[in-house]
N, C-alpha and C positions, 0 to 999 in steps of 0.2 A: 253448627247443626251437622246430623252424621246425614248420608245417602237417604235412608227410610226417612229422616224427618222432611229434609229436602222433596222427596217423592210423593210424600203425602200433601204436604201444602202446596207442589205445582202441580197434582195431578199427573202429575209422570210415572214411568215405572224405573227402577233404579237400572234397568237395563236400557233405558232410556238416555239417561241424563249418562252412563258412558259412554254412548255413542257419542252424541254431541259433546262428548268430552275427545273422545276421540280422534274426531271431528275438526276440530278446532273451532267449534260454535261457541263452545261460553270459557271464561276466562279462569286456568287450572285451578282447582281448588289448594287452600293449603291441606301440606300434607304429617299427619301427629310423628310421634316416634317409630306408633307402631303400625304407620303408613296406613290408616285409615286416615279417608279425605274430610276434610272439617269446610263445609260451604259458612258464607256469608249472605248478608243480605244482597250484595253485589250477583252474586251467580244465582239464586234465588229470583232474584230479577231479571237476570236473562233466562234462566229457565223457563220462566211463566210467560214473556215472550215469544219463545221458539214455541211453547204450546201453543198457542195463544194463535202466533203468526202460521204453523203449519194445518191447523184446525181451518182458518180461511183459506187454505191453498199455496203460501209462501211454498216453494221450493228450496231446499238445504243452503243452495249459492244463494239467494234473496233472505232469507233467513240471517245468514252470517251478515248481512249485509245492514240486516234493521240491527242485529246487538252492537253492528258495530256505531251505527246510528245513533243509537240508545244511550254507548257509552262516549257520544261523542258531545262535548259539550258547548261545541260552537254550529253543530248541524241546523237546518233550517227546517222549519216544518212546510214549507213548502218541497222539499227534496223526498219528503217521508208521503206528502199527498201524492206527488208523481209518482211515485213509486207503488201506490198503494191503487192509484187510480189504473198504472199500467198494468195490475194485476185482473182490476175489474174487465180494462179490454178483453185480457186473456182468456178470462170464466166466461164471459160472454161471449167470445168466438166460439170456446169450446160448446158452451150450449147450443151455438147453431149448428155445431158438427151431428153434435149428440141429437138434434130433433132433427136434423137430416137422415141420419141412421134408423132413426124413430120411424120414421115415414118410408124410406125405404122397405124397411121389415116390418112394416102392415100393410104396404104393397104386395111384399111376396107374400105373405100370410092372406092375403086377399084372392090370390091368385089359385091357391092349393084348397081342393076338396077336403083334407083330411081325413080320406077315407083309408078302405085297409090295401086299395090299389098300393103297387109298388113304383107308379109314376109319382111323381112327386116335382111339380113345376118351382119349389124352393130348391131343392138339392140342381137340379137342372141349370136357371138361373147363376147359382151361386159356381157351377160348375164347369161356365161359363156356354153351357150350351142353348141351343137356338129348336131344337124340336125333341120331343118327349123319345123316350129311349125305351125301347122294347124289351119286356124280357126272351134269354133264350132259352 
């Protein structure tokens, strides 16, 4: 299979699948005479991985780490659940950063008139000040 065929059945874009070639995510493709890359089912299969794994949130080091999983044939699937599960903590922390931020900024949006004054108690706040700022 050339680049374009590759790209289309993982969904990638061919400037994709260099990087992670780049990279050292998936395993070199061979290469013809006239050094166009010829993929396998093998790379094929990690390709649609690394979509697959970055789509959920995998990071490039966590990524290289499931193809290398993939191609590994004595791995445990209990090694791929820990791995999978410590990703879930991750999103999950993040969510409470993120609905902390949420609530923070309907705080200050709660606090500000929105009118055409040039007081403005979000830029103040944010600006780490403590009483409304006068124009001169």
């Amino acid at each position: 299979m050339n680049i374009s065929e590759v790209a289309r059945k993982t969904g990638l874009t061919s400037k994709a699948i260099r990087f992670y070639e780049e990279k050292g995510l998936v395993t070199p493709p061979l290469r013809s005479d006239n050094g166009y890359r010829t993929y396998s089912a093998k790379q094929l299969e990690e390709l649609t991985l690394l979509r697959q794994a970055r789509q959920v949130g995998f990071n490039l080091d966590e990524c290289r780490e499931m193809v290398s999983l993939l191609n590994d044939p004595q791995r445990h699937s209990a090694d791929v659940k820990a791995r999978t599960l410590e990703k879930v903590k991750e999103i999950e922390e993040h969510i409470e950063q993120l609905t902390q931020m949420r609530l923070r900024l309907l705080d200050m949006a709660a606090s500000c008139p929105g009118d055409d004054s040039a007081d403005c108690p979000i830029i103040n706040h944010l600006a780490g000040c403590c009483s409304t700022r006068k124009p001169a």
